[in-house]
ZAGUTOR-854154 format. One record per residue (C-alpha): x, y, z; residue in three letters. Coordinates in Angstrom, 3 decimals, always signed. Each point is the difference from the previous one (the first is absolute). Last residue first. Layout:
<atoms>
{{X; Y; Z}; "Ala"}
...
</atoms>
This chain:
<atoms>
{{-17.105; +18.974; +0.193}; "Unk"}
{{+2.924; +0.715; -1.918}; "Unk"}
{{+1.950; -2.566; +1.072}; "Unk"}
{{-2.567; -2.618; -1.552}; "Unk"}
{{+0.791; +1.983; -3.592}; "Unk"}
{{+3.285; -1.016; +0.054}; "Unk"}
{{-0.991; -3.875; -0.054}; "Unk"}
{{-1.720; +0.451; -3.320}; "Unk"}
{{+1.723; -3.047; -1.580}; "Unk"}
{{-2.522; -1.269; -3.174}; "Unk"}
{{-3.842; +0.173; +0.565}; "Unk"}
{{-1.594; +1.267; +2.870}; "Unk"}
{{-0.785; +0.682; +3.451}; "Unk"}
{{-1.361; -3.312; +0.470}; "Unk"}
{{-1.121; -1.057; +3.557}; "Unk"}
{{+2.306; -2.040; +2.028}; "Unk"}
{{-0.442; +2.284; +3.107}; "Unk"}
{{+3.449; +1.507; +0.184}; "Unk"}
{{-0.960; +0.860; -3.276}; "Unk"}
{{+0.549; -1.986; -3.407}; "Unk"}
{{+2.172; +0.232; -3.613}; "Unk"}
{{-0.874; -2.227; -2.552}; "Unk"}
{{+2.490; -1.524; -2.482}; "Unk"}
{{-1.127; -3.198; +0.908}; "Unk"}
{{+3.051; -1.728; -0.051}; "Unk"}
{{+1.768; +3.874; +0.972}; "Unk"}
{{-1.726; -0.116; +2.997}; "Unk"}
{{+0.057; +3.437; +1.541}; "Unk"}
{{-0.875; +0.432; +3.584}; "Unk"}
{{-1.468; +2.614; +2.284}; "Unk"}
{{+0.662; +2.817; +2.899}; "Unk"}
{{+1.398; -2.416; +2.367}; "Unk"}
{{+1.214; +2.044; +3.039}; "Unk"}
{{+3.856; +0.005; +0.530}; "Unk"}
{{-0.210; +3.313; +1.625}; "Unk"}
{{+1.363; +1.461; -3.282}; "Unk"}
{{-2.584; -1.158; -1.663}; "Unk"}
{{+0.159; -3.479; -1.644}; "Unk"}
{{-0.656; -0.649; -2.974}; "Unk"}
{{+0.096; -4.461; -0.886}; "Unk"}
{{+1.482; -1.398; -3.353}; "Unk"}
{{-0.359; -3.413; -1.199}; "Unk"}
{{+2.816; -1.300; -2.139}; "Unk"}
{{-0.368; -3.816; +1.859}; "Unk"}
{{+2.784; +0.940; +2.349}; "Unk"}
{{-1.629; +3.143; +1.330}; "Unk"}
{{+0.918; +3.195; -1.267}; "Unk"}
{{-0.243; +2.829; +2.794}; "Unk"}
{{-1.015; +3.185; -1.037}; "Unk"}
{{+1.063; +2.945; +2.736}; "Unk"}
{{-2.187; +3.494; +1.165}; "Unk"}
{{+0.591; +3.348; +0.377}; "Unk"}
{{+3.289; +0.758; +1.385}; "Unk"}
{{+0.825; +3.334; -0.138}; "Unk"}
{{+3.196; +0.979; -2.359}; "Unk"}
{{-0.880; +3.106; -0.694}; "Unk"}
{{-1.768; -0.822; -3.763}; "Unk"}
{{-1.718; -2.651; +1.764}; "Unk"}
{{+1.324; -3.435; +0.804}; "Unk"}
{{-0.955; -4.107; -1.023}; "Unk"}
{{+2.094; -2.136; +1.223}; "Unk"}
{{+0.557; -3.437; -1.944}; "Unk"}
{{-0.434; -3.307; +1.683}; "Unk"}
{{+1.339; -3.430; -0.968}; "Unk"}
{{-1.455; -3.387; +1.138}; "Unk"}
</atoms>
């Protein structure tokens, strides 16, 4: 499992995306909350609450909200 920091344009810490070992990637805010999941099998992106957000990886728009 790799994870890749995600930072604002001052260096803030706003979130990570961890890649699981089946390609699966999981937000996380920067309080290591889950914010939602891409599955790139699917090619579906999902909530924290396994409902579809959409189609393709729209993880970035989870921070957002």
């Amino acid at each position: 499992m790799s994870r890749q920091t995600l930072k604002d344009s001052h260096s803030n810490i706003i979130g990570y995306i961890e890649n699981q070992g089946d390609g699966t990637l999981v937000l996380k805010d920067p309080h290591y909350n889950i914010r939602g999941y891409y599955d790139p099998r699917t090619n579906r992106t999902k909530d924290s609450h396994s409902n579809i957000i959409g189609t393709g990886n729209l993880l970035g728009t989870l921070l957002a909200r």
